[in-house]
N, C-alpha and C positions, 0 to 999 in steps of 0.2 A: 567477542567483536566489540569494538569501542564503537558508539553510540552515535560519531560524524559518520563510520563506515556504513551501518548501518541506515543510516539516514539517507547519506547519498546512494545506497542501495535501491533502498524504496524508491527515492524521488527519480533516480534513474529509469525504472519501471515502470513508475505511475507514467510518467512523462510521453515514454516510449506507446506505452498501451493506450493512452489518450490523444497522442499526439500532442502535446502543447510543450512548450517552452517549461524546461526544468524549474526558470527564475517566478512561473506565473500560480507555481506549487506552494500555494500559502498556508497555514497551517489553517486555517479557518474555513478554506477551500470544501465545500460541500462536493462530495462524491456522485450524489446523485442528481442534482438541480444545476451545478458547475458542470461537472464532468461526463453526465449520462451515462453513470455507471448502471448498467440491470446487472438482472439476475446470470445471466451469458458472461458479460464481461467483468463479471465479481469473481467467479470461477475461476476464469482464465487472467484476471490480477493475483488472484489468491497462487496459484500454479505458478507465475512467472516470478513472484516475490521468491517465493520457496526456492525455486530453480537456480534461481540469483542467489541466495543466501546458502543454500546445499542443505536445505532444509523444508521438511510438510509443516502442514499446517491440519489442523480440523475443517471438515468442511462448515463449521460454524464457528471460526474465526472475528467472521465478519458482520455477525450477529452485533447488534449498537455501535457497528461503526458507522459515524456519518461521514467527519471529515479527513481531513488529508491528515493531521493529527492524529487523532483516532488510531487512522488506520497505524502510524511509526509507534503508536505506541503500542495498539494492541501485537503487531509484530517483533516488537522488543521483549513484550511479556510471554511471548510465546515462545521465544528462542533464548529465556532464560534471562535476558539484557537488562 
């Protein structure tokens, strides 16, 4: 999967699962202090990404991710990208 696909993936989901504006998804964007991601809605980010992409994840994926970055990349590395 090309690297925009994947991208707008992610940010499609973050989006949806946070509620906020796709455009407001900056890569510097902190997850937890920004977004109020817990331990609840990291699951079910981690689940919706997969779902979207046709692909699991580990459930420690999202071990050192903080930001909105982070996460597109530790998803890329994870689906091979």
């Amino acid at each position: 999967m090309p690297a925009s696909e994947l991208d707008a993936a992610v940010r499609h989901v973050v989006a949806r699962q946070f509620r906020v504006p796709p455009d407001e998804l900056s890569g510097d964007l902190d997850l937890v202090d920004d977004l109020g991601m817990d331990d609840d809605s990291a699951r079910s980010l981690l689940t919706a990404v997969g779902d979207s992409l046709d692909a699991s994840f580990p459930d420690d994926l999202l071990d050192g991710v903080y930001t909105y970055d982070d996460l597109t990349e530790a998803v890329r590395i994870a689906i091979g990208g």
